[in-house]
MARRO-938254 format. One record per residue (C-alpha): residue in three letters; x, y, z. Coordinates in nm, 2 decimals, decimal comma. Last residue first. Example, Ala and Ser with C-alpha at 12.3 -4.5 7.8 and 13.67 -1.06 7.14 Angstrom:
(kelum "ser" (1,37 -0,11 0,71));
(kelum "ala" (1,23 -0,45 0,78));
END
This chain:
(kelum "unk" (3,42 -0,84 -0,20));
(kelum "unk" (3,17 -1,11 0,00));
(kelum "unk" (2,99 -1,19 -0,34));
(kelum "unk" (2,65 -1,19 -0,37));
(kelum "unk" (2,47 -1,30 -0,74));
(kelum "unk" (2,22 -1,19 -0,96));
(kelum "unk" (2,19 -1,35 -1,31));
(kelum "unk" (2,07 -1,22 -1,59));
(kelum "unk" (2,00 -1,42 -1,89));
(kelum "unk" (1,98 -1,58 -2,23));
(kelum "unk" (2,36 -1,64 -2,25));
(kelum "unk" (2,54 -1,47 -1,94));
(kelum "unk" (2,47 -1,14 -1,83));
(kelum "unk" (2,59 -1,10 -1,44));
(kelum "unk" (2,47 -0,85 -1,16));
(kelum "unk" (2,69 -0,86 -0,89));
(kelum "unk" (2,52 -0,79 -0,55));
(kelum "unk" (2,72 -0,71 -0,24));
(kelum "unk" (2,57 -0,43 -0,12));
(kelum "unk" (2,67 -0,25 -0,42));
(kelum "unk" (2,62 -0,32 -0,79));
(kelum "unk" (2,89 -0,48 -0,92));
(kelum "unk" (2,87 -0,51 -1,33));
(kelum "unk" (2,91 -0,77 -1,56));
(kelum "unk" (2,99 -0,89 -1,87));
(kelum "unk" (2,69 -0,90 -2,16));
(kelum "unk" (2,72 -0,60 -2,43));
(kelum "unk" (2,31 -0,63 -2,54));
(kelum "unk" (2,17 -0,69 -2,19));
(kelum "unk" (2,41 -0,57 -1,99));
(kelum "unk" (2,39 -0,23 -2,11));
(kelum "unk" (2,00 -0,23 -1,91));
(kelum "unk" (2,25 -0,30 -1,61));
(kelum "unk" (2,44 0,00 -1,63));
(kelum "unk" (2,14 0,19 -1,69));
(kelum "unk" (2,02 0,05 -1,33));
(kelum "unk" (2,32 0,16 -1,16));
(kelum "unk" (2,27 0,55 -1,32));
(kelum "unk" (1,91 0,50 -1,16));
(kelum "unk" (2,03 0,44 -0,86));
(kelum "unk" (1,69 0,30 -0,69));
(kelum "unk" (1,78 -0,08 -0,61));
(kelum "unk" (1,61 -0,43 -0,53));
(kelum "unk" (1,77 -0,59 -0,84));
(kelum "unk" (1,43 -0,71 -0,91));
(kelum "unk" (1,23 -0,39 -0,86));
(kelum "unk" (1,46 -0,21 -1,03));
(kelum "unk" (1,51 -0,40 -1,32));
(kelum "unk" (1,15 -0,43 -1,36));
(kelum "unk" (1,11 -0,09 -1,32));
(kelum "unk" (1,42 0,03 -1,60));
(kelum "unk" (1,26 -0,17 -1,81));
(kelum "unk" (0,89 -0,07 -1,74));
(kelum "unk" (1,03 0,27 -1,88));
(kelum "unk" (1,22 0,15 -2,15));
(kelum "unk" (0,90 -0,01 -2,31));
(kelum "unk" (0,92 -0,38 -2,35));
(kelum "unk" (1,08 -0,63 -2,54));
(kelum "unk" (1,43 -0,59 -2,43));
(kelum "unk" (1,32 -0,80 -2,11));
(kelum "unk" (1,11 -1,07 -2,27));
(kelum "unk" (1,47 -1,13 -2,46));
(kelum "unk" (1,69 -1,10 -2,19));
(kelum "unk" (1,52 -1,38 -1,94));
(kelum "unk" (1,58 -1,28 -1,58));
(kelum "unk" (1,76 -1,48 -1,34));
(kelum "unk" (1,68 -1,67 -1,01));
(kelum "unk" (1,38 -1,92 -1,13));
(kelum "unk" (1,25 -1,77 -1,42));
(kelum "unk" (1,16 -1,40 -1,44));
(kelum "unk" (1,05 -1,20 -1,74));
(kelum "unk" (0,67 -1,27 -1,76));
(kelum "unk" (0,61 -1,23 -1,40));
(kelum "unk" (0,82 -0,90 -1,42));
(kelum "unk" (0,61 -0,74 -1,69));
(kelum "unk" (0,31 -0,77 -1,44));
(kelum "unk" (0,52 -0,68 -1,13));
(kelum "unk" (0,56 -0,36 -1,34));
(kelum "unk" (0,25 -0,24 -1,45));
(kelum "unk" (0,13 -0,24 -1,11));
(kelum "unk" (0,41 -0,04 -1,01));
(kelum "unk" (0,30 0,21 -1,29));
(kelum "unk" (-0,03 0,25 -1,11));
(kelum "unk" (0,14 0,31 -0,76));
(kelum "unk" (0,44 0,56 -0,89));
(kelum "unk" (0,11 0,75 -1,03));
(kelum "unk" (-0,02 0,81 -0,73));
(kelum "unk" (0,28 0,84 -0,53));
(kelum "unk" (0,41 1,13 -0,78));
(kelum "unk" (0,09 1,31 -0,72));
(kelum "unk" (0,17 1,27 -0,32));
(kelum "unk" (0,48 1,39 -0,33));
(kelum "unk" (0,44 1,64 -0,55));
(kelum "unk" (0,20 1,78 -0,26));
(kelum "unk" (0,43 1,76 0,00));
(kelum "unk" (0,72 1,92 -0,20));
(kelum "unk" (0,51 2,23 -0,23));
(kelum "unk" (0,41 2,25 0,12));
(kelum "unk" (0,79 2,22 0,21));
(kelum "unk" (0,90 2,47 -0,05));
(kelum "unk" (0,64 2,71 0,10));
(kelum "unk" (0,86 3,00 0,08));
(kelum "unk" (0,95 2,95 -0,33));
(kelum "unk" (1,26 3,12 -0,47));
(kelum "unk" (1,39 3,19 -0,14));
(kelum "unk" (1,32 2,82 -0,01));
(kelum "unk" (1,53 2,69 -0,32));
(kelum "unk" (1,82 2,88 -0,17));
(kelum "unk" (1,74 2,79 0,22));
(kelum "unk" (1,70 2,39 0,11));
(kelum "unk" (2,07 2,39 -0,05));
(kelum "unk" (2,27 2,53 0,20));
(kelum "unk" (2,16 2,41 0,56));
(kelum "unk" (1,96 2,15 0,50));
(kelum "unk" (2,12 2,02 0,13));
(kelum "unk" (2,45 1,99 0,29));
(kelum "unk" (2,34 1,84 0,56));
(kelum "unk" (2,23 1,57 0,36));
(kelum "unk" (2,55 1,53 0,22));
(kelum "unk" (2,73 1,48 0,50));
(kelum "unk" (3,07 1,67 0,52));
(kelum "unk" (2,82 1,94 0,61));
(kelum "unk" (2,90 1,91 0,99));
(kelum "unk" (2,61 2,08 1,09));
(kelum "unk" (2,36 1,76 1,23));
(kelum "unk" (2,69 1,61 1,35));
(kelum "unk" (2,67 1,86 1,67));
(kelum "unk" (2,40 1,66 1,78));
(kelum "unk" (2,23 1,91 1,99));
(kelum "unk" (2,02 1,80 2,31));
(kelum "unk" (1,68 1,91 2,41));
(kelum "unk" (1,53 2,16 2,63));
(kelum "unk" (1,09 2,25 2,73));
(kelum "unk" (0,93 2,52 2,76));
(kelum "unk" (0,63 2,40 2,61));
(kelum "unk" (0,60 2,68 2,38));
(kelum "unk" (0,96 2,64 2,30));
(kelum "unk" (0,85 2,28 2,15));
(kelum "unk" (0,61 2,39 1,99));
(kelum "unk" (0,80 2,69 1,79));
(kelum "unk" (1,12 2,46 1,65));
(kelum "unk" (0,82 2,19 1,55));
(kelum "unk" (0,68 2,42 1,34));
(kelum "unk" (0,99 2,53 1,23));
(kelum "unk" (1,10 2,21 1,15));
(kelum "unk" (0,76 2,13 0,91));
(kelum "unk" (0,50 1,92 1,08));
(kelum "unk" (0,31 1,66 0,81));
(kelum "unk" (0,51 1,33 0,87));
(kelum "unk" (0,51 1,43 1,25));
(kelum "unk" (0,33 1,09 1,30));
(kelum "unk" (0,55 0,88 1,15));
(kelum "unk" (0,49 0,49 1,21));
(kelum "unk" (0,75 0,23 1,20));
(kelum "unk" (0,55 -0,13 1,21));
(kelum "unk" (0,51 -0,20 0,87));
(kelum "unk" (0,64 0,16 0,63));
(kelum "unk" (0,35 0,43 0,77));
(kelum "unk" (0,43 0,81 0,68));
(kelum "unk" (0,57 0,73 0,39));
(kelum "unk" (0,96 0,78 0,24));
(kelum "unk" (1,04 0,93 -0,03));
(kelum "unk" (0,85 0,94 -0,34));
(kelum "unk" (1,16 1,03 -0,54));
(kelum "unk" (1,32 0,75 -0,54));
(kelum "unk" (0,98 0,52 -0,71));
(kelum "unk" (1,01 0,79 -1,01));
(kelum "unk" (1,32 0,74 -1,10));
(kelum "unk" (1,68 0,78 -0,90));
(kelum "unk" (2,01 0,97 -0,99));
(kelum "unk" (2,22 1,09 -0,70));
(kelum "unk" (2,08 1,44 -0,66));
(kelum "unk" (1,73 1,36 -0,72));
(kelum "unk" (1,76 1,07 -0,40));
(kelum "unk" (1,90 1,34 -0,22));
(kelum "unk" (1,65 1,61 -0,31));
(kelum "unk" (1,36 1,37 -0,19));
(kelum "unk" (1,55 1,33 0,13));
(kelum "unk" (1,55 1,67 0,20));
(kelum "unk" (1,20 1,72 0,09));
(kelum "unk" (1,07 1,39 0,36));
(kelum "unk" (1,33 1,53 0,66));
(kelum "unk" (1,17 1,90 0,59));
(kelum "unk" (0,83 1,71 0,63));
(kelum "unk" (0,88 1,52 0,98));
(kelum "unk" (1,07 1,22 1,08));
(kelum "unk" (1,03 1,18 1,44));
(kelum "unk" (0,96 0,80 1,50));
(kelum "unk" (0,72 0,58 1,61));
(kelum "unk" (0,76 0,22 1,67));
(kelum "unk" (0,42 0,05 1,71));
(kelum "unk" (0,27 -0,28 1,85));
(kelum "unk" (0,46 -0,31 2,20));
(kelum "unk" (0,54 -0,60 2,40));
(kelum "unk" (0,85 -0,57 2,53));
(kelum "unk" (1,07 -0,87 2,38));
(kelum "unk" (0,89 -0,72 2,05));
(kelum "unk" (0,93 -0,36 2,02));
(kelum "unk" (1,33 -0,34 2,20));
(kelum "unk" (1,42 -0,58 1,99));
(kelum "unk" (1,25 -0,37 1,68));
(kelum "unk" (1,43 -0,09 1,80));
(kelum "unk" (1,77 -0,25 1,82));
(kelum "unk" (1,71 -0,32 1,49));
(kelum "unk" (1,64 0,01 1,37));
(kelum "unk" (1,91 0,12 1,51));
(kelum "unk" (2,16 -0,11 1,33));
(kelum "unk" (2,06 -0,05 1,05));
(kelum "unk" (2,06 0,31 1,03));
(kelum "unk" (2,40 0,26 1,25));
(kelum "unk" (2,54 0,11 0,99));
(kelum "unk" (2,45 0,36 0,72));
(kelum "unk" (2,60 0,61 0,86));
(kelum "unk" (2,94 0,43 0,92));
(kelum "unk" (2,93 0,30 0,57));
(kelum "unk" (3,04 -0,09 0,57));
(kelum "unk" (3,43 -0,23 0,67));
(kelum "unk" (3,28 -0,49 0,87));
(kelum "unk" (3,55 -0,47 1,13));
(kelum "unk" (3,57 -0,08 1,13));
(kelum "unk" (3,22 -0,04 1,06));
(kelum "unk" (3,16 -0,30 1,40));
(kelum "unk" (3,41 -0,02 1,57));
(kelum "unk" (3,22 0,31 1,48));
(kelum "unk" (2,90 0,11 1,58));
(kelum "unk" (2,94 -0,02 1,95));
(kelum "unk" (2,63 -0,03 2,06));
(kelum "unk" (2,35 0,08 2,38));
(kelum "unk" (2,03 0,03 2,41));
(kelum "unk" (1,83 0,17 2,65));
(kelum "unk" (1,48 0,14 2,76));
(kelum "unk" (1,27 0,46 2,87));
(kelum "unk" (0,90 0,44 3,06));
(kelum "unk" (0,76 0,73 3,09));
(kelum "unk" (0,69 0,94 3,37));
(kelum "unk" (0,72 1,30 3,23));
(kelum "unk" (1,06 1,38 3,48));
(kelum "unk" (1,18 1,01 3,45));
(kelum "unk" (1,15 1,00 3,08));
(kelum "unk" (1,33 1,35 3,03));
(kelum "unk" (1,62 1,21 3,29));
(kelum "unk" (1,66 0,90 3,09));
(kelum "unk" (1,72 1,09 2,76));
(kelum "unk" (1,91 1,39 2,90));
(kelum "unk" (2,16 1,11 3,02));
(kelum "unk" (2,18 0,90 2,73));
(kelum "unk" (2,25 1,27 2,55));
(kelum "unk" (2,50 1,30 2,83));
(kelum "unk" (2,66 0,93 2,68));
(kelum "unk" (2,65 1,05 2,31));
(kelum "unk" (2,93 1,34 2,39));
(kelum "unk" (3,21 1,20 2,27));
(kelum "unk" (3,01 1,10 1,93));
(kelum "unk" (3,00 0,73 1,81));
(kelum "unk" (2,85 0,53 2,08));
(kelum "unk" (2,57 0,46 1,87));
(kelum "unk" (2,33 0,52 2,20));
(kelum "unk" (1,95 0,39 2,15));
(kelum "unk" (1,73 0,56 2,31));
(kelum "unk" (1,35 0,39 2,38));
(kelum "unk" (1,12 0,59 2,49));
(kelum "unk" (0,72 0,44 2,59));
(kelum "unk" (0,39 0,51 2,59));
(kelum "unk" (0,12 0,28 2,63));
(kelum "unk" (-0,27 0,23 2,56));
(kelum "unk" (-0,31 0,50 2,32));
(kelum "unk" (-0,70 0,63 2,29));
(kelum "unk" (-0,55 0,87 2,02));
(kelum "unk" (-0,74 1,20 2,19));
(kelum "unk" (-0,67 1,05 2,51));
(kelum "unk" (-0,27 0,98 2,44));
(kelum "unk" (-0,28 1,40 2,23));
(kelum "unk" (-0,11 1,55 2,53));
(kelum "unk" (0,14 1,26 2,54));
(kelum "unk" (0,20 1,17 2,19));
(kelum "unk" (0,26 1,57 2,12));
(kelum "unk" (0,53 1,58 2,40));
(kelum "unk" (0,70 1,27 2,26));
(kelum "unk" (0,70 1,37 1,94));
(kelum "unk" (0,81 1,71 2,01));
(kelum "unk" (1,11 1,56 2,24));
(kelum "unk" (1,17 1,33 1,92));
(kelum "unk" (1,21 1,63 1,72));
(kelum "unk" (1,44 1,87 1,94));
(kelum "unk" (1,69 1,56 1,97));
(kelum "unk" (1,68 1,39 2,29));
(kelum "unk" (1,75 1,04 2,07));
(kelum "unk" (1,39 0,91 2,12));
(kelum "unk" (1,26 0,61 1,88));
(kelum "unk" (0,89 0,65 2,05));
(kelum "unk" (0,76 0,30 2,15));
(kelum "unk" (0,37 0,27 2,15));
(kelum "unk" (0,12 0,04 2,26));
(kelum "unk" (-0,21 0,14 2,07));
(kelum "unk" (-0,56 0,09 2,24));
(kelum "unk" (-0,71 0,21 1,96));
(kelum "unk" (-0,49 0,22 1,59));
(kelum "unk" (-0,22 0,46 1,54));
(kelum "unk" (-0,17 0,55 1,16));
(kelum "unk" (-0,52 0,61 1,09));
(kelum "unk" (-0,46 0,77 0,70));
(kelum "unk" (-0,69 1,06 0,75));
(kelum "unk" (-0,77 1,10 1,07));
(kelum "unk" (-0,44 1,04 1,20));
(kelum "unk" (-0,28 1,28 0,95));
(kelum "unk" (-0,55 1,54 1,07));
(kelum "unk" (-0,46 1,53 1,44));
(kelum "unk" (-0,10 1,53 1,40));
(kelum "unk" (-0,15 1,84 1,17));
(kelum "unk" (-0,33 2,01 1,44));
(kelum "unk" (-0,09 1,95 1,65));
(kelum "unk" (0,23 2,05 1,51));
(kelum "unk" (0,00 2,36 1,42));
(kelum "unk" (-0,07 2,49 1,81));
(kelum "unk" (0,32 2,61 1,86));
(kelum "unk" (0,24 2,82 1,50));
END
């Protein structure tokens, strides 16, 4: 199973190409048993790829207690495989405080930012980062959980701009067995079992009950995936279509709305709004025959006034 992880690496990057020759890459490393395979598999597989650079780049939340040793492990893993490392570090549990926003989400935001500093004023063409197929199911589940349509429940891709995914394929326990193989240690985040967080909820409770019913839940999910990408892509064309014909200027026009079939509807709402909820984008559909208005999150109020709807930000 330890020689899998690399097949599949292999056989994603000969299919969709996600690492072009002469690639300068920065792996997103937190020290975490999945960046350290995605580092190891980058650098036995640099020839095979014909990548130019490698490089780590750990960004520290500062949230945990124990987030500076995981700096630590992170710099000392660099300096033992000869890597490059650059470090970041922020102050996220205090800028939610101020800011009042999600913690979790934050520091997604936040991260990938850093990143994409880190990318540019160093001159590389590629972030990668661990996210492997139990991440893609669990995240599929999530979106199912909380209400989304079609578009949700694609996931996430294995190539979104400059944030590639090269474990996209590689199930945890493939990547559980390679990593052993190679002997090598990584750091726990001890917030990976707290199941406060929903998606831990689904890893270590949900996923295990679905996987007794069907062992290659991962497999499965994979291949849903894909159908439900197809036909996600079509309908999307659909879409922008109906939404030409609805929009003018910052609002959308009620009438052309209502007009067409519930499912392109809820998609052109969707796509305008810039949202997935699907109980959110119901609200809105009520909009069009009750009026009033509706806060959507994010700061986006959604308003129906005469002919249209109107999308505004507020600061509450």
């Amino acid at each position: 199973m330890a020689q899998q992880l690399l097949r599949k690496v292999i056989t994603l990057q000969r299919k969709k190409r996600l690492l072009p020759e002469n690639t300068s890459v920065l792996v997103a490393f937190s020290g975490g048993i999945d960046s350290v395979a995605l580092t190891l598999a980058l650098i036995e597989l640099k020839d095979f790829l014909k990548l130019k650079r490698i490089a780590l780049a750990h960004i520290n939340h500062g949230i945990r207690e124990d987030a500076d040793k995981d700096e630590e492990f992170a710099v000392e893993f660099a300096k033992r495989k000869g890597l490059e490392i650059f470090v970041e570090r922020l102050k996220v549990k205090k800028m939610a405080q101020e800011s009042k926003e999600n913690l979790e989400a934050l520091a997604r935001e936040l991260r990938y930012k850093a990143l994409r500093s880190i990318k540019d004023r160093e001159g590389f063409d590629l972030i990668a980062t661990a996210h492997h197929l139990n991440d893609l199911v669990e995240t599929i589940i999530l979106w199912l959980v909380r209400g989304s349509g079609l578009e949700g429940l694609t996931g996430f891709d294995e190539k979104l701009e400059d944030i590639v995914r090269p474990l996209y394929w590689v199930t945890k326990e493939e990547i559980r067995a390679f990593v052993l193989s190679r002997k090598e240690s990584w750091v726990e985040d001890s917030t990976n079992y707290d199941i406060g967080y929903a998606r831990n909820r689904i890893r270590h409770r949900v996923v295990p009950e679905l996987k007794h019913i069907n062992p290659h839940l991962e497999a499965t999910f994979l291949r849903l995936r894909d159908i439900l990408k197809e036909e996600n892509a079509f309908i999307h064309e659909q879409t922008l279509m109906a939404l030409e014909k609805c929009v003018e200027g910052q609002a959308l026009r009620k009438k052309e709305l209502k007009s067409l079939h519930p499912a392109i509807q809820r998609r052109v709402l969707s796509t305008w709004l810039g949202i997935k909820d699907f109980r959110k984008i119901e609200q809105a559909l009520c909009l069009i025959d009750k009026g009033g208005s509706i806060y959507l999150g994010e700061g986006k109020v959604l308003k129906s006034e005469g002919a249209y709807l109107h999308l505004q930000r507020t600061e509450c």
